[in-house]
N, C-alpha and C positions, 0 to 999 in steps of 0.2 A: 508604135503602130496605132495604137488607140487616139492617142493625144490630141491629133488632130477632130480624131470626130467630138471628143468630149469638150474640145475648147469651142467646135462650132454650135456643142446643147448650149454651154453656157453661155455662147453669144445670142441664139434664139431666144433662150429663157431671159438675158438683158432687156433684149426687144419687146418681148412680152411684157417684163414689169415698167418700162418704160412708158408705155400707152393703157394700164392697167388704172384706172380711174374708179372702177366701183372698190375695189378690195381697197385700197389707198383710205377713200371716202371712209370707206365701212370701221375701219381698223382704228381710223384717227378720226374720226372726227371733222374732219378736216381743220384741224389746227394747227398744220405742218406743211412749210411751204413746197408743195411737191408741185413741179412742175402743169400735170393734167390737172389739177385741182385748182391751181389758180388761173390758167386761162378759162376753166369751167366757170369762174369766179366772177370775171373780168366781163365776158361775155352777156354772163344772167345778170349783171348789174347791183345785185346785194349788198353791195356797200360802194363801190363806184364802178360805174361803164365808162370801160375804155378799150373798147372795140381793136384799138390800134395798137394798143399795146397787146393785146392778147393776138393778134395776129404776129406779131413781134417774135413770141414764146411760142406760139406754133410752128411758125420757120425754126426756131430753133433746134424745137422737137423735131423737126422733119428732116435736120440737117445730123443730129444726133442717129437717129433710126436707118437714116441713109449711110453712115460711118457704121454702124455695125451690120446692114447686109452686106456691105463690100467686105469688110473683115469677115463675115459670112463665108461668101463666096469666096475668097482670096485663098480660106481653109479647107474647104472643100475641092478645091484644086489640087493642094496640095497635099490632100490626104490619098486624092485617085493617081498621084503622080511619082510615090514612095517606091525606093529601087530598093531591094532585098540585096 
């Protein structure tokens, strides 16, 4: 009965770390190719600007973040939907 609500924290808390850019920065340095850090990268131009490609890595993040509110939702369905 639980299951469902604890698989949709740990999908929120996914999402969360997912777009979590300062803790990332802070923790590493950024010398770890994480996702938000390198379109932060790419953007501010610090070693090369490539605008295009950083949009690139953003869709992609946008397509990642949009597959776990559907798994989201999809959970939350089906936790209000449990027959005893």
């Amino acid at each position: 009965m639980l299951t469902p609500a604890l698989l949709g924290t740990f999908v929120i808390l996914l999402a969360n770390a997912l777009g979590a850019y300062a803790t990332v920065y802070a923790l590493t340095t950024g010398n770890f190719n994480v996702l938000p850090i390198r379109i932060a990268a790419m953007v501010a131009g610090d070693i090369t600007l490539d605008p295009n490609m950083a949009s690139a890595l953003a869709m992609i993040l946008v397509g990642l973040m949009t597959l776990v509110t559907v798994v989201h939702q999809w959970l939350l369905r089906r936790s209000y939907h449990v027959t005893r």
